[in-house]
matplotlib code that plots the C-alpha trace (Angstrom):
import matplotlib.pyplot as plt

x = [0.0, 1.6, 1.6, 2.8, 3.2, 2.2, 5.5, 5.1, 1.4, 1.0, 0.2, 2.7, 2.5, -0.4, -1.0, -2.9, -2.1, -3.9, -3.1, -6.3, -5.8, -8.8, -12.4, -13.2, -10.7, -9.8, -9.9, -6.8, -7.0, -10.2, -8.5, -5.7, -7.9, -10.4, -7.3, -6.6, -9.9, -12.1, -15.2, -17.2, -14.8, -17.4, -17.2, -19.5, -20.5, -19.8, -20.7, -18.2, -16.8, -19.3, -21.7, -18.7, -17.4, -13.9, -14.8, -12.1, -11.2, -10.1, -12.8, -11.5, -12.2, -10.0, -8.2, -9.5, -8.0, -6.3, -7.5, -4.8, -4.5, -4.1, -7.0, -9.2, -11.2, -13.9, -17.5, -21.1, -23.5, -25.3, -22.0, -21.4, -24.2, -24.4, -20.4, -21.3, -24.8, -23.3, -20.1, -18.2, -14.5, -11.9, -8.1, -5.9, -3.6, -0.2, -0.8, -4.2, -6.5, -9.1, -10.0, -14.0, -14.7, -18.4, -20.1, -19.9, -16.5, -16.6, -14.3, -13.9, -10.8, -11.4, -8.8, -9.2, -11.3, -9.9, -10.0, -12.3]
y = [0.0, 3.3, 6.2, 9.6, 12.1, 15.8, 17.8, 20.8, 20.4, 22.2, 19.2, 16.5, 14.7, 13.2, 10.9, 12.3, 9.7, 6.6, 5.5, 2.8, 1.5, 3.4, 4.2, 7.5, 10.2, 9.7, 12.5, 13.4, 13.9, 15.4, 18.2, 18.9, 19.2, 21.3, 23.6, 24.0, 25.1, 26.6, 25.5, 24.5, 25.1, 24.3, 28.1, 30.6, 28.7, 30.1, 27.1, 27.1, 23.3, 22.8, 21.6, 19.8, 16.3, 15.9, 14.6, 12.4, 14.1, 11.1, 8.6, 5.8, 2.0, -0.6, 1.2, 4.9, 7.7, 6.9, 8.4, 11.4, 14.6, 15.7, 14.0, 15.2, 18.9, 20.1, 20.3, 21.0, 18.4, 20.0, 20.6, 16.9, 15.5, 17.9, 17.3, 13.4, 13.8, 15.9, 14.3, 17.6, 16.8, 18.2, 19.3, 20.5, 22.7, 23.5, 26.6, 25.1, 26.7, 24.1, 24.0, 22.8, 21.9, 21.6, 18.5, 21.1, 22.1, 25.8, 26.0, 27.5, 28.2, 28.8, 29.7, 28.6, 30.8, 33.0, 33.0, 34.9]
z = [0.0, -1.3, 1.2, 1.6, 4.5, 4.4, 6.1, 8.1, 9.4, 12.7, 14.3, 12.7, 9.8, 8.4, 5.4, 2.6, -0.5, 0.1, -3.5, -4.3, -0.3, 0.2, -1.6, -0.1, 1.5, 5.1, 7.0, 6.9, 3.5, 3.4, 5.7, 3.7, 0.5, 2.9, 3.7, 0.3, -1.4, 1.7, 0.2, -3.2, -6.1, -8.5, -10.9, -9.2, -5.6, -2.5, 0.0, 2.9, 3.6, 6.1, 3.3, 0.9, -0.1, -1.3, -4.9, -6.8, -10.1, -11.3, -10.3, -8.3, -9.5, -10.8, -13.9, -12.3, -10.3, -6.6, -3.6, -3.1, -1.8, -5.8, -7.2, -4.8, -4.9, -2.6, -3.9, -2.5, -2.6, -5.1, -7.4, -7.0, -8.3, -11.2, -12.2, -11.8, -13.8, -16.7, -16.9, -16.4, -16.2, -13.5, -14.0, -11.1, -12.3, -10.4, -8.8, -7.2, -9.7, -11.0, -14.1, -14.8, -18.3, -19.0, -21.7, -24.6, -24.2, -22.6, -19.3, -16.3, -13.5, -10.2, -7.7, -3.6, -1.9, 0.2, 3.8, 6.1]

ax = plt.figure().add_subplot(projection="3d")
ax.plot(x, y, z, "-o")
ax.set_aspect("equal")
plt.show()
């Protein structure tokens, strides 16, 4: 089982790359992806994390995307269902912007929200 270690966390180190070892995020995880984004990423929500799931980008299965700390992005329930019902697809770029693209092609970036 493949595992990795977040460094400098306030409170010690904590896995947040489960690989396929695990079907949903573990908390830890979940935190570090909750840190990250600071609510529903999905373009033009506002939902703190109160009311979000970590959603894999990559979905996870036998050939699919692992449960990790980079395949994962916070979404509302409602955001969830839609990206899962309309097949939208999901890109994490490097400097933590996501990038949605919706069925029909048109895209969107959003950055993390910011902290209040």
């Amino acid at each position: 089982m493949r595992r990795h270690l977040a460094t400098n966390h306030p409170r010690g180190n904590h896995i947040i790359n489960y690989g396929k070892a695990a079907r949903t995020f573990p908390y830890p995880a979940w935190r570090a992806i909750a840190l990250r984004d600071r609510g529903c990423r999905f373009p033009g929500c506002n939902r703190p994390i109160r009311y979000c799931d970590a959603h894999h980008i990559e979905h996870v299965g036998a050939d699919d995307g692992p449960t990790d700390y980079k395949n994962g992005v916070m979404l509302c329930n409602r955001h969830h269902h839609i990206v899962h019902k309309d097949r939208w697809r999901i890109s994490l770029l490097d400097d933590a912007h996501i990038e949605f693209q919706h069925p029909n092609g048109r895209a969107e970036t959003t950055k993390p929200h910011r902290r209040t």
